[in-house]
VEXMI-763666 format. One record per atom (N, C-alpha, C): residue number from 1; residue in three letters; chain; atom name; x, y, z. Coordinates in nm, 4 decimals. Example, Ala and Ser with C-alpha at 12.3 -4.5 7.8 and 13.67 -1.06 7.14 Angstrom:
BEGIN
(1 "ala" "A" "N" (1.3190 -0.5690 0.7800)),
(1 "ala" "A" "CA" (1.2300 -0.4500 0.7800)),
(1 "ala" "A" "C" (1.3200 -0.3300 0.7800)),
(2 "ser" "A" "N" (1.2850 -0.2250 0.7080)),
(2 "ser" "A" "CA" (1.3670 -0.1060 0.7140)),
(2 "ser" "A" "C" (1.2900 0.0030 0.7870)),
END
This chain:
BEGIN
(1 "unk" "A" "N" (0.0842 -0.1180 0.0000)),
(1 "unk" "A" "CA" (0.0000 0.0000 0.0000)),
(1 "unk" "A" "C" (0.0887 0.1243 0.0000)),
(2 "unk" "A" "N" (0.0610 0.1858 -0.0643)),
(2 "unk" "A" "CA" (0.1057 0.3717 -0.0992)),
(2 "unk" "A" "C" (0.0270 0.4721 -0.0562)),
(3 "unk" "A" "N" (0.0829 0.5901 0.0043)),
(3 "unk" "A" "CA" (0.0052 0.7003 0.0501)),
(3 "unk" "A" "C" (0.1053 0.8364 -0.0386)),
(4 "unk" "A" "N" (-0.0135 0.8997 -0.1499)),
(4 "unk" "A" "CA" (0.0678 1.0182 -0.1889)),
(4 "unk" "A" "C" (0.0528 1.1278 -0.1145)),
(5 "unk" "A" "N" (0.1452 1.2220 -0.0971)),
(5 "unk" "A" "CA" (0.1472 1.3669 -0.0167)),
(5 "unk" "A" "C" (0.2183 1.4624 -0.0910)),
(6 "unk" "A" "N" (0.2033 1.5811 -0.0480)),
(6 "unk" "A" "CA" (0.2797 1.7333 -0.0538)),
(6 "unk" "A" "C" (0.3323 1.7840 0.0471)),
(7 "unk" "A" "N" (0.4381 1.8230 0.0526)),
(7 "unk" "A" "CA" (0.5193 1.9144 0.1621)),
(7 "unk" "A" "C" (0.5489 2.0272 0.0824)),
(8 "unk" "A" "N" (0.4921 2.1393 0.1851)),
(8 "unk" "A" "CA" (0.4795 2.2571 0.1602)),
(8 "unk" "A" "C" (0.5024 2.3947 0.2913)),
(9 "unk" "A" "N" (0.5797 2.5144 0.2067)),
(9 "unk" "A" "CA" (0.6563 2.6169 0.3425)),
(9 "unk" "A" "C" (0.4989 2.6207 0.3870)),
(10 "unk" "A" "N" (0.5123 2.6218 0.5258)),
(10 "unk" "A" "CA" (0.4056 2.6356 0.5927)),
(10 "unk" "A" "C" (0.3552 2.7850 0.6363)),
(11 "unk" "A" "N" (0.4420 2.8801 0.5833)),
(11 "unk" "A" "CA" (0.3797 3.0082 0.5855)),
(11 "unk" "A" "C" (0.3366 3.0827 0.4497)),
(12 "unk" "A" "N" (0.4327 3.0461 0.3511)),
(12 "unk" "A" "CA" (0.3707 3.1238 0.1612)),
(12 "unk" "A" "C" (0.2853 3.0051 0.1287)),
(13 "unk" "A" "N" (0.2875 2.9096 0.1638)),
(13 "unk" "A" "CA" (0.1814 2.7679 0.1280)),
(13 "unk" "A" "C" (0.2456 2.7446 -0.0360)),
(14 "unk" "A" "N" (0.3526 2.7570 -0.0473)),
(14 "unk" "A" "CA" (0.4428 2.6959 -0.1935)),
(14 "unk" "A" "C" (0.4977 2.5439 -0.1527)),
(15 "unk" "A" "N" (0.4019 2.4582 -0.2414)),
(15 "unk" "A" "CA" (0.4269 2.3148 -0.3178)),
(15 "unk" "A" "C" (0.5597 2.2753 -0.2856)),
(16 "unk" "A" "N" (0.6819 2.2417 -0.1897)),
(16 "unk" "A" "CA" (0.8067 2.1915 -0.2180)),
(16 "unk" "A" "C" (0.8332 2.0994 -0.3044)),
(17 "unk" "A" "N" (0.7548 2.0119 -0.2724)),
(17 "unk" "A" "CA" (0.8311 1.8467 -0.3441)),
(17 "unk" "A" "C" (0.6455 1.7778 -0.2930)),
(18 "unk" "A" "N" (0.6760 1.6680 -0.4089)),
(18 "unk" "A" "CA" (0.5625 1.5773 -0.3866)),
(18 "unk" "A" "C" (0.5873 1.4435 -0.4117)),
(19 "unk" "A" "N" (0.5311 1.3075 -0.3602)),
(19 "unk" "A" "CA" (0.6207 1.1828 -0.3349)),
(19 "unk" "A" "C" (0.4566 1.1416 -0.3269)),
(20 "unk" "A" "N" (0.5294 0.9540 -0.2922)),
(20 "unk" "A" "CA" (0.4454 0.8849 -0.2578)),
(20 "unk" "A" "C" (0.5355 0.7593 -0.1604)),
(21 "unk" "A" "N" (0.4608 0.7490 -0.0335)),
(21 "unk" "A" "CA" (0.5324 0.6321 0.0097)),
(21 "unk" "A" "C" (0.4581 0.5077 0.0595)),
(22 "unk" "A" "N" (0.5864 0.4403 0.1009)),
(22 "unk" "A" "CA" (0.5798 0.3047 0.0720)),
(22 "unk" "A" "C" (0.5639 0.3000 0.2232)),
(23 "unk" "A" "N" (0.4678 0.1709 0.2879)),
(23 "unk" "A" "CA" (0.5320 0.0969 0.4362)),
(23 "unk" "A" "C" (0.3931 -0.0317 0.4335)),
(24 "unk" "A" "N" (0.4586 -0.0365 0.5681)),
(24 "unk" "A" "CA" (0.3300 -0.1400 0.6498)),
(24 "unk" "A" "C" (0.1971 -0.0859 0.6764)),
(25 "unk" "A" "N" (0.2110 0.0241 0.7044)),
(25 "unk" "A" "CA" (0.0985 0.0996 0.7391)),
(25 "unk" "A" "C" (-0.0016 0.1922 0.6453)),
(26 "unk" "A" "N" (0.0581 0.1619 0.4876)),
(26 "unk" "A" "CA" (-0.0065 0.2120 0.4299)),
(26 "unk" "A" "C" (0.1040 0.3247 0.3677)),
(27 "unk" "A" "N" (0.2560 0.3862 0.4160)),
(27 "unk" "A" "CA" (0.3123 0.4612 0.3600)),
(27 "unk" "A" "C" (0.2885 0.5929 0.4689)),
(28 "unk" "A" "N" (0.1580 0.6046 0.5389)),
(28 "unk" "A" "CA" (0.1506 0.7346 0.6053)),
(28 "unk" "A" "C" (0.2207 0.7780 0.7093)),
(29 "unk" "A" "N" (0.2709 0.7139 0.7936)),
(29 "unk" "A" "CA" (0.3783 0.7118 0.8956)),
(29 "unk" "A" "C" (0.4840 0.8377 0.8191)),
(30 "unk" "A" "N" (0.5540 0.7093 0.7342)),
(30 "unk" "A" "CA" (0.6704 0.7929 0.6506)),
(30 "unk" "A" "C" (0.6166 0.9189 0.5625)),
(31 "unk" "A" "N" (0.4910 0.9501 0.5278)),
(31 "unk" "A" "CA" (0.4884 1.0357 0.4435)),
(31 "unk" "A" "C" (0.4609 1.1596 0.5388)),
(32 "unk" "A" "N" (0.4173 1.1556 0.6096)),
(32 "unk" "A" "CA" (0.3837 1.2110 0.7763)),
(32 "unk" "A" "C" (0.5468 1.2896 0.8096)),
(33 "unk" "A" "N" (0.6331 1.1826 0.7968)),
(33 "unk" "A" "CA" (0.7597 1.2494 0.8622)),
(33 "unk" "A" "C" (0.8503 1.3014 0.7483)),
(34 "unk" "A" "N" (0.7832 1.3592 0.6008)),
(34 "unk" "A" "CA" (0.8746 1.4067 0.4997)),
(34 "unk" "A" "C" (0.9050 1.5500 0.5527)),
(35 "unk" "A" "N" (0.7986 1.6018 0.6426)),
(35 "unk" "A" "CA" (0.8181 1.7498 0.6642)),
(35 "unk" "A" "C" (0.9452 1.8180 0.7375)),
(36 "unk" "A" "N" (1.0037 1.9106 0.7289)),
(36 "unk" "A" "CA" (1.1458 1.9420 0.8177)),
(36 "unk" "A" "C" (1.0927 2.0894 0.8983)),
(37 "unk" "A" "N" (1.2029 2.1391 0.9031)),
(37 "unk" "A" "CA" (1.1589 2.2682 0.9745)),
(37 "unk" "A" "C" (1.0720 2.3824 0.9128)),
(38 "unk" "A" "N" (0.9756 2.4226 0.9151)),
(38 "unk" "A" "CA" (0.9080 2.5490 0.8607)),
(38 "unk" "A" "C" (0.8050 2.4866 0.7555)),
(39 "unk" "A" "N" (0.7785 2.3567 0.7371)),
(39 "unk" "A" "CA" (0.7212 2.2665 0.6317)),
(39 "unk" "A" "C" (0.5650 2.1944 0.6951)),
(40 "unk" "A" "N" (0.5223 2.1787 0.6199)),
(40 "unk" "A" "CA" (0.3841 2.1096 0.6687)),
(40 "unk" "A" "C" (0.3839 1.9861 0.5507)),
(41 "unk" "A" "N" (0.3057 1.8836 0.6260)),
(41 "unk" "A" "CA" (0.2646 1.7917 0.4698)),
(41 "unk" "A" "C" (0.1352 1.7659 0.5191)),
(42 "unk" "A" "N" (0.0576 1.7204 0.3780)),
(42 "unk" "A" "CA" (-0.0665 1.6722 0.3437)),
(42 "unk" "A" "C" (-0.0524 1.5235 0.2921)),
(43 "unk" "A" "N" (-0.1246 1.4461 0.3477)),
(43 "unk" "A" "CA" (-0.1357 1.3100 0.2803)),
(43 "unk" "A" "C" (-0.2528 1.3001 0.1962)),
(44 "unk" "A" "N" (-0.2284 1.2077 0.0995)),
(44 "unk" "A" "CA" (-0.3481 1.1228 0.0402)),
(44 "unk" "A" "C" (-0.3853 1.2256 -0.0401)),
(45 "unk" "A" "N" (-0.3402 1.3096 -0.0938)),
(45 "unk" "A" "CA" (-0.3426 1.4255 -0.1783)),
(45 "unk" "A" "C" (-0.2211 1.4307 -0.3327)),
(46 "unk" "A" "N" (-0.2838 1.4678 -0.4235)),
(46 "unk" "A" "CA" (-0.1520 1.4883 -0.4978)),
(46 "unk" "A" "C" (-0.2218 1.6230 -0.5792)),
(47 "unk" "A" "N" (-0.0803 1.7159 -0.6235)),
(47 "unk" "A" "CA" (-0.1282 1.8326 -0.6615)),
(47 "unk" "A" "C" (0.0400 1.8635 -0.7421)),
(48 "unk" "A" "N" (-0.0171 1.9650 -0.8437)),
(48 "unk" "A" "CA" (0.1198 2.0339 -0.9392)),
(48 "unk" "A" "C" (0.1821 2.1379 -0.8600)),
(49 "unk" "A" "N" (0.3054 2.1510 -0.8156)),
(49 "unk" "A" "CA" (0.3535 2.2676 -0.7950)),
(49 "unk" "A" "C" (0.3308 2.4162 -0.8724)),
(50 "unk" "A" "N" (0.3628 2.3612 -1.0029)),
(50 "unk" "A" "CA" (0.3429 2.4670 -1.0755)),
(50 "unk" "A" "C" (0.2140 2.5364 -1.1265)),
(51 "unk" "A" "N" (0.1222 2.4637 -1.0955)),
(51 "unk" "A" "CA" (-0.0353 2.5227 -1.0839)),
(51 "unk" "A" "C" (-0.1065 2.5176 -0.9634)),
(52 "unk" "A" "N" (-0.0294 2.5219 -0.8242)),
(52 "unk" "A" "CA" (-0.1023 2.5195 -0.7204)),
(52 "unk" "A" "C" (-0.0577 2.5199 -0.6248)),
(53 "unk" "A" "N" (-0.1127 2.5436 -0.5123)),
(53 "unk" "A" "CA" (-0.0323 2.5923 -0.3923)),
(53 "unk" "A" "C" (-0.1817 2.6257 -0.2567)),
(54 "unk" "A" "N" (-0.0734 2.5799 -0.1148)),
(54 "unk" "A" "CA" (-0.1749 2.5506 -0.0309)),
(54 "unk" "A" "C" (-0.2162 2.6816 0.0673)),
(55 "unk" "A" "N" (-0.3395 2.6835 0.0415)),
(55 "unk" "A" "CA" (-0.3955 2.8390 0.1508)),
(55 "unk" "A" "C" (-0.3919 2.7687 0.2574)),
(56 "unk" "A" "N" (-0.2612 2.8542 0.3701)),
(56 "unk" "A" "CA" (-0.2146 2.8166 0.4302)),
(56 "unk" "A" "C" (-0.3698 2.8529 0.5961)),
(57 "unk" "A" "N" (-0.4717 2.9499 0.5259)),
(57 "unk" "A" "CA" (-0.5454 2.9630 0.6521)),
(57 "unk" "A" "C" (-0.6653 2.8493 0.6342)),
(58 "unk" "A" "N" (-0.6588 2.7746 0.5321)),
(58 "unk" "A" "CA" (-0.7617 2.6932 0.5331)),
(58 "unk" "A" "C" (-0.7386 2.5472 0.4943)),
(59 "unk" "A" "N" (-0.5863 2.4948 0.4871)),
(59 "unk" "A" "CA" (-0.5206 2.3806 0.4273)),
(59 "unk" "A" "C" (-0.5593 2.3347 0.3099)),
(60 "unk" "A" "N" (-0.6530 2.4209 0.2424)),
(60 "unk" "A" "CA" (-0.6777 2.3407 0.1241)),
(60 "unk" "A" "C" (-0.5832 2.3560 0.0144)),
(61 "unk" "A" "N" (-0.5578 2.2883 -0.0863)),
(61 "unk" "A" "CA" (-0.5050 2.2980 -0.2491)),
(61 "unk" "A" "C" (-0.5801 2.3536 -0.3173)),
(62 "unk" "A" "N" (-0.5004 2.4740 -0.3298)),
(62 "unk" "A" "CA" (-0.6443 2.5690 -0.4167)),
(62 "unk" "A" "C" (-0.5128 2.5994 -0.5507)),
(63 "unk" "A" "N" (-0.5829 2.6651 -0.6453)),
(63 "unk" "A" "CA" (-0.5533 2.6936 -0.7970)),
(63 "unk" "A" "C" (-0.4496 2.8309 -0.7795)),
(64 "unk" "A" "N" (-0.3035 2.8206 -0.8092)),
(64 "unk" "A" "CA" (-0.2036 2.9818 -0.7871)),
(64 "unk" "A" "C" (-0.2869 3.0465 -0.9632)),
(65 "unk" "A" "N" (-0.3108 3.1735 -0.8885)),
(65 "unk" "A" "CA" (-0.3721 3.2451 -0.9878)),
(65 "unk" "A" "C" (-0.2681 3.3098 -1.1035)),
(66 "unk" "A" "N" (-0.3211 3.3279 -1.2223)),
(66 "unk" "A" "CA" (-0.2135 3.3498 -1.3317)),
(66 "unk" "A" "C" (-0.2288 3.5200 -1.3619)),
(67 "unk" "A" "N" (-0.0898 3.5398 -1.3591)),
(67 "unk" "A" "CA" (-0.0642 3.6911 -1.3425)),
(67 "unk" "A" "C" (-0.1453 3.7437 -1.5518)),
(68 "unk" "A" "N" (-0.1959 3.8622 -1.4954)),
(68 "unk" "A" "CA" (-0.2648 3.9202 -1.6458)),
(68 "unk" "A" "C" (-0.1235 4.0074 -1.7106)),
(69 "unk" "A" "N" (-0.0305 3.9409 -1.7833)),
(69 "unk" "A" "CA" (0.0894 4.0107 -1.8808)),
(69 "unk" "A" "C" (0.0182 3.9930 -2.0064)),
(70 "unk" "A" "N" (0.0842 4.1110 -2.0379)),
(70 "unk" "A" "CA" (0.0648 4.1113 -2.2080)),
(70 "unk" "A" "C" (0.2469 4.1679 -2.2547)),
(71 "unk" "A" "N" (0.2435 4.1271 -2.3845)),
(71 "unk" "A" "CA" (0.3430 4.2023 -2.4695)),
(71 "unk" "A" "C" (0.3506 4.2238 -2.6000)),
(72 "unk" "A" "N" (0.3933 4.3464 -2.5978)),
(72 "unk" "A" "CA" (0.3593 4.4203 -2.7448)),
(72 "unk" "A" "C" (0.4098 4.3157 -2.8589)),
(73 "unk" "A" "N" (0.5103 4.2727 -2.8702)),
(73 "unk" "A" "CA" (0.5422 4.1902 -2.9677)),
(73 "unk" "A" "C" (0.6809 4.0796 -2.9189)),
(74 "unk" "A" "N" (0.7153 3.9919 -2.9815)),
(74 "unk" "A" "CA" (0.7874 3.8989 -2.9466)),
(74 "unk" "A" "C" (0.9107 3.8861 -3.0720)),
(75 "unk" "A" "N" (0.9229 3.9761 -3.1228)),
(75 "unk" "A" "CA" (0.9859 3.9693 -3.2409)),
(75 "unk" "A" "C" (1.0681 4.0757 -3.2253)),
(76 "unk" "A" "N" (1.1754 4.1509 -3.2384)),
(76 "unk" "A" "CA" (1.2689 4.2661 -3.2143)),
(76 "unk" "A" "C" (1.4138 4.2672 -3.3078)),
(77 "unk" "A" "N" (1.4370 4.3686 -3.3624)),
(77 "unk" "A" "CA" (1.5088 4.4235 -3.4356)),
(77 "unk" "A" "C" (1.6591 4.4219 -3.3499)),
(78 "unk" "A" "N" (1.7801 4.3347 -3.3519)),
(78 "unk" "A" "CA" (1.8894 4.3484 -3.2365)),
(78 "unk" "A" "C" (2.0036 4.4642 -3.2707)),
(79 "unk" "A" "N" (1.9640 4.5209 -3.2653)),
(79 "unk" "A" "CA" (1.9797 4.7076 -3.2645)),
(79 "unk" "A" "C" (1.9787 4.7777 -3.1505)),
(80 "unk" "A" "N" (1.9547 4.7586 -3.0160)),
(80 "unk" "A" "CA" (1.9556 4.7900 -2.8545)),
(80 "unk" "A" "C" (1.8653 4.9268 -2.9070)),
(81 "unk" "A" "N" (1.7813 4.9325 -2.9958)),
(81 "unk" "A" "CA" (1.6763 5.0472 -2.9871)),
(81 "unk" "A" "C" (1.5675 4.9984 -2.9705)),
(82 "unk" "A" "N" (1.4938 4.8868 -3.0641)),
(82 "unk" "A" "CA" (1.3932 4.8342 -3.1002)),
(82 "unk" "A" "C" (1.3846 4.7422 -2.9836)),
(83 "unk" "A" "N" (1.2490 4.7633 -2.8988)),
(83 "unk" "A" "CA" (1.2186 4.6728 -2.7860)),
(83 "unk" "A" "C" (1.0612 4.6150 -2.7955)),
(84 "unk" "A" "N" (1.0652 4.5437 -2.6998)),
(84 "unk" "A" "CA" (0.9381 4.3948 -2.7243)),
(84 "unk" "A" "C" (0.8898 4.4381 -2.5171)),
(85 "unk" "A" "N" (0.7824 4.5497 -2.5066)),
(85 "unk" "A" "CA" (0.7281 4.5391 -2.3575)),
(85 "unk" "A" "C" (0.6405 4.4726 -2.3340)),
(86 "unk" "A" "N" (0.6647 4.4157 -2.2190)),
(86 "unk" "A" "CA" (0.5482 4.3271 -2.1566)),
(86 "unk" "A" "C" (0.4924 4.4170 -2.0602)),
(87 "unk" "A" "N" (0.3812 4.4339 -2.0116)),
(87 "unk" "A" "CA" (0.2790 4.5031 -1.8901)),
(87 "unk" "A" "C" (0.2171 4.4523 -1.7777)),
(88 "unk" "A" "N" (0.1510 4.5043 -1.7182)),
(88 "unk" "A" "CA" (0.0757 4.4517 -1.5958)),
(88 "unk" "A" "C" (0.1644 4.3196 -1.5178)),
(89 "unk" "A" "N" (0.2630 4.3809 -1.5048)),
(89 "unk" "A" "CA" (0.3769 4.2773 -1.4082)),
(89 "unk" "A" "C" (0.3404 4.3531 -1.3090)),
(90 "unk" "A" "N" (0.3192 4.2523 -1.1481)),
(90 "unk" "A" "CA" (0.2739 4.3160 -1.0529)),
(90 "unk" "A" "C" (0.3953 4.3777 -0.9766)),
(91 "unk" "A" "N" (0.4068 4.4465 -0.8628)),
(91 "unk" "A" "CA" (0.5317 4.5044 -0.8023)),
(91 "unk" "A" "C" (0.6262 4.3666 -0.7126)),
(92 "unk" "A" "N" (0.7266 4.3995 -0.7168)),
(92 "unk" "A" "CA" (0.8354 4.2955 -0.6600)),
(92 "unk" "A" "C" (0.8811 4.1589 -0.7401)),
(93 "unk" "A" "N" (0.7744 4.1682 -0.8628)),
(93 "unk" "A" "CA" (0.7935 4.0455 -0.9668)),
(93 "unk" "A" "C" (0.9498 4.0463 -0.9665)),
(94 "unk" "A" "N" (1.0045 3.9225 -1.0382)),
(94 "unk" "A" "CA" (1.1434 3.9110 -1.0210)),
(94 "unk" "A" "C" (1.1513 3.8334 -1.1746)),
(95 "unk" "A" "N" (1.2074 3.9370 -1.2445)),
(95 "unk" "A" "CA" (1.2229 3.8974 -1.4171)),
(95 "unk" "A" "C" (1.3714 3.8241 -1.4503)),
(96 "unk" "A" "N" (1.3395 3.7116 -1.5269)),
(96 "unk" "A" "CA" (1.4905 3.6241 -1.5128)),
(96 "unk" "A" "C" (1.4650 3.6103 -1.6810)),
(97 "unk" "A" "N" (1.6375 3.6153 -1.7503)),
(97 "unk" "A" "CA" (1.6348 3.5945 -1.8840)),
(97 "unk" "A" "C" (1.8017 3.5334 -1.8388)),
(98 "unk" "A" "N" (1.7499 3.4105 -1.8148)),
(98 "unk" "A" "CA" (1.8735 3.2671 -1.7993)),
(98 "unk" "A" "C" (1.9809 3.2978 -1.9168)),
(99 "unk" "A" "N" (1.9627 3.3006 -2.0583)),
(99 "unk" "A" "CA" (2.0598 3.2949 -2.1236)),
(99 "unk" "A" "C" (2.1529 3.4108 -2.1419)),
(100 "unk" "A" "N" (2.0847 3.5105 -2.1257)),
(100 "unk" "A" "CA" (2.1503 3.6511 -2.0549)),
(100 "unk" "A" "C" (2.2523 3.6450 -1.9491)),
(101 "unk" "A" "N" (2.1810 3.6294 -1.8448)),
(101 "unk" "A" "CA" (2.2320 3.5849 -1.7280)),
(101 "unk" "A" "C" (2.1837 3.7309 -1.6740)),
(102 "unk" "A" "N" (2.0417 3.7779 -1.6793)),
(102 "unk" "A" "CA" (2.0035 3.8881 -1.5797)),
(102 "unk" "A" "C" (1.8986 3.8337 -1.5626)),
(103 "unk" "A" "N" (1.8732 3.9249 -1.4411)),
(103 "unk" "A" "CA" (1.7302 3.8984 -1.3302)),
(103 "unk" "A" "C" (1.7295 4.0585 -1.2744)),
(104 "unk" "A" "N" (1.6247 4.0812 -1.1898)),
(104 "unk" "A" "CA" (1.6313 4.1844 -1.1344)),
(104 "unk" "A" "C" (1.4597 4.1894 -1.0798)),
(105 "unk" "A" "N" (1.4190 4.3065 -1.0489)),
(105 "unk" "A" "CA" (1.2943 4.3063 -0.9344)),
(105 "unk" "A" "C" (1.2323 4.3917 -1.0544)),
(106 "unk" "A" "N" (1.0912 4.3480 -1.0669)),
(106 "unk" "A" "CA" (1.0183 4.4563 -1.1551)),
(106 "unk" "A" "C" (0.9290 4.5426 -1.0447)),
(107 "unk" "A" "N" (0.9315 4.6736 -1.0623)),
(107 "unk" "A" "CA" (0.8319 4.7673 -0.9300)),
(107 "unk" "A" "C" (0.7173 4.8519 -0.9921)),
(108 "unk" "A" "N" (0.7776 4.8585 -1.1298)),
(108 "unk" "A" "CA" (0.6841 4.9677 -1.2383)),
(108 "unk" "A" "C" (0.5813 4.9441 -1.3004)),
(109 "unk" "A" "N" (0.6113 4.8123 -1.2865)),
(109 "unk" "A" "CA" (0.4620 4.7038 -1.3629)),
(109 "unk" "A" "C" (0.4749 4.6998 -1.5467)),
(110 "unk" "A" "N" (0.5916 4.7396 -1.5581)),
(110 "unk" "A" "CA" (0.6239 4.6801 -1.7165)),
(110 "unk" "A" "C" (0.8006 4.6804 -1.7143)),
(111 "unk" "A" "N" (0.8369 4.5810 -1.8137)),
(111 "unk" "A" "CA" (0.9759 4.5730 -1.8679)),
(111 "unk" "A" "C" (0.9931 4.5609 -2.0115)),
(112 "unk" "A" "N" (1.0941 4.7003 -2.0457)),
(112 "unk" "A" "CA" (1.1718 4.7064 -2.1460)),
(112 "unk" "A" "C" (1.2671 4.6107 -2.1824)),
(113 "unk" "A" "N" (1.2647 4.5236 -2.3259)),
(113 "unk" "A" "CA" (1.3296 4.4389 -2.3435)),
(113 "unk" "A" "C" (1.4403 4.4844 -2.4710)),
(114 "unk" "A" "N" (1.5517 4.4838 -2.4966)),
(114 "unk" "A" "CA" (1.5911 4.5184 -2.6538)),
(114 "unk" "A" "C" (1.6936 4.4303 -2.6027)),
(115 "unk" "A" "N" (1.8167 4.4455 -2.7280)),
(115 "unk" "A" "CA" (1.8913 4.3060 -2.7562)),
(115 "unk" "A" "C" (2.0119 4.3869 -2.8541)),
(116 "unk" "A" "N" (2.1012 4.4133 -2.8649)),
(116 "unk" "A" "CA" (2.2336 4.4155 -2.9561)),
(116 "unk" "A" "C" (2.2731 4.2892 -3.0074)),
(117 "unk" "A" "N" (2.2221 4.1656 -2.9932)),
(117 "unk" "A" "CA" (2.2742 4.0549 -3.0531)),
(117 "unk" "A" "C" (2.1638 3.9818 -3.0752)),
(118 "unk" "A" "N" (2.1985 3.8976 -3.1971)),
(118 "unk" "A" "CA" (2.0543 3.8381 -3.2689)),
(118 "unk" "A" "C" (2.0504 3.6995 -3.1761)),
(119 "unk" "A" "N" (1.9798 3.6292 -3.1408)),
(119 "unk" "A" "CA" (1.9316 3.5366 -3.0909)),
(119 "unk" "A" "C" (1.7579 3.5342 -3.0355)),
(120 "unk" "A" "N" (1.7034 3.4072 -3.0241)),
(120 "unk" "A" "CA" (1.6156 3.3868 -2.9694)),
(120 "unk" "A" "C" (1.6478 3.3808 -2.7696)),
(121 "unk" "A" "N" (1.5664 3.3932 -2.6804)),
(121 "unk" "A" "CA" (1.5784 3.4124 -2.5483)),
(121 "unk" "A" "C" (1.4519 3.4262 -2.4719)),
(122 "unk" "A" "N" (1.4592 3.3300 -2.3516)),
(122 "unk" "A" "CA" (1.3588 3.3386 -2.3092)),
(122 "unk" "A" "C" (1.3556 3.4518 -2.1837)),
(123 "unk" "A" "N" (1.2402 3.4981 -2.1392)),
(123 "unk" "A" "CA" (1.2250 3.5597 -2.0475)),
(123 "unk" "A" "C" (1.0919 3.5250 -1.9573)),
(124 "unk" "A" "N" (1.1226 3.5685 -1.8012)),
(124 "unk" "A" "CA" (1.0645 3.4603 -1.7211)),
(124 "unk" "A" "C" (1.0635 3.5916 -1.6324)),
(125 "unk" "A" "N" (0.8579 3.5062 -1.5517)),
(125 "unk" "A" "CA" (0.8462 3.6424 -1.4425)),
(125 "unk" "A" "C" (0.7678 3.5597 -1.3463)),
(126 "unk" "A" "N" (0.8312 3.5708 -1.2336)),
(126 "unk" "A" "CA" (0.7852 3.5168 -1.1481)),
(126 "unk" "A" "C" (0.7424 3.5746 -1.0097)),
(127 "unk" "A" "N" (0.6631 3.6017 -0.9300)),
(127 "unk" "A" "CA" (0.5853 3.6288 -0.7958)),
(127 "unk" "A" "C" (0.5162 3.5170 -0.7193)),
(128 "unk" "A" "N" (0.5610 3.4985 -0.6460)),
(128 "unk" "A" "CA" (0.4596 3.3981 -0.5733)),
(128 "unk" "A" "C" (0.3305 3.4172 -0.4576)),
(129 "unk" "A" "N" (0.2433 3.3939 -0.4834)),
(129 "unk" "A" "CA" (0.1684 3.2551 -0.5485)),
(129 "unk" "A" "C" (0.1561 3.2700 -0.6582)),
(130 "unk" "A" "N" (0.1523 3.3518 -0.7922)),
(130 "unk" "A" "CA" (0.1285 3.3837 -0.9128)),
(130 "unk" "A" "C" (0.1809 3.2610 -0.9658)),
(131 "unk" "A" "N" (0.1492 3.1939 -1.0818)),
(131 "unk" "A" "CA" (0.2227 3.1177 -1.1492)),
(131 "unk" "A" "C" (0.3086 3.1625 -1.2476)),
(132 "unk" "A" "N" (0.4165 3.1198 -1.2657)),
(132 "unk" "A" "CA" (0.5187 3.1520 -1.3457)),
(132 "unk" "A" "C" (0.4808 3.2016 -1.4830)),
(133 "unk" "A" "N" (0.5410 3.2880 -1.5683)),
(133 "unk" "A" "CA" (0.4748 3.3102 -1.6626)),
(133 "unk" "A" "C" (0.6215 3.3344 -1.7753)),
(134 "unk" "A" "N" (0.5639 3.3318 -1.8865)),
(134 "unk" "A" "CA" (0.7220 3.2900 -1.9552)),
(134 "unk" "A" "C" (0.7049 3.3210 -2.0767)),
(135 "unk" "A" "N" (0.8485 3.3894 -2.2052)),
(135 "unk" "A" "CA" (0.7874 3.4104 -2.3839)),
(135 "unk" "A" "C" (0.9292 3.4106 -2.3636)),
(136 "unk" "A" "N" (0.9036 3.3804 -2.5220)),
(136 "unk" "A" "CA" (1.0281 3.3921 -2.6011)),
(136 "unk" "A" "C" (1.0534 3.4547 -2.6850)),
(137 "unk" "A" "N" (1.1757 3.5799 -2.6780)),
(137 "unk" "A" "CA" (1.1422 3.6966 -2.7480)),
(137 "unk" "A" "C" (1.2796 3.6594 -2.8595)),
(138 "unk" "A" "N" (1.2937 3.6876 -3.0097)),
(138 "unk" "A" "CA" (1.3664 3.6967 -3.1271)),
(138 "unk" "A" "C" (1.4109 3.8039 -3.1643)),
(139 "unk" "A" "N" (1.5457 3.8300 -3.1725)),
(139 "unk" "A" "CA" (1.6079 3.9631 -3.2043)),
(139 "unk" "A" "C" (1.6910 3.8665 -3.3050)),
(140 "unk" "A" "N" (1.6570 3.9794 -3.4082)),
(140 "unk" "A" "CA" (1.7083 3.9015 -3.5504)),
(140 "unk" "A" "C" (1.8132 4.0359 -3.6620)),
END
């Protein structure tokens, strides 16, 4: 017998890791003791990190709501003039473009994107509980 669970920070209610275990008792014992310091778990539950996360005043698995971005275009001229904005990024968002190798805090609720070198690149915005939200912008 197997018991699936979630362990999750027990104060932002963010998804850590999710398992299923094994025992005599059904697995719940051990799935019971996945939690460490600052962590809670749920048994007999299974849920996506990346689409969900636990309200921590009512233990349930409820739905992380998806942030409203838009962007003007995804296509850009790599000329460091011609830029591709995205909008309605909420304050403290934290914008990551991995192949770049920048990140930084968005506060203004939009980011200017341009490019001096042609490549495709992704860009990534994340707030939590918001779910991650992500494009891939072309400077050609």
């Amino acid at each position: 017998m197997s018991t699936s669970f979630i362990v999750y920070d027990a104060a932002s209610g963010r998804i850590k890791r999710t398992g299923v275990a094994m025992g005599a008792d059904g697995g719940g014992s051990l799935a019971s003791a996945q939690a460490g310091s600052g962590e809670a778990v749920i048994t007999g539950v299974t849920a996506d990190p990346r689409t969900e996360y636990v309200d921590t005043s009512t233990g349930q698995i409820v739905p992380r709501p998806v942030m409203g971005l838009s962007i003007d275009k995804t296509s850009i001229a790599a000329d460091s003039v011609d830029k591709a904005t995205i909008t309605g990024i909420p304050a403290g968002a934290l914008y990551i473009i991995p192949s770049r190798r920048l990140s930084g805090v968005v506060n203004d609720g939009f980011l200017e994107i341009t490019s001096a070198v042609a490549g495709a690149f992704d860009v990534v915005i994340e707030l939590f509980p918001y779910q991650t939200w992500s494009v891939t912008v072309v400077a050609t």
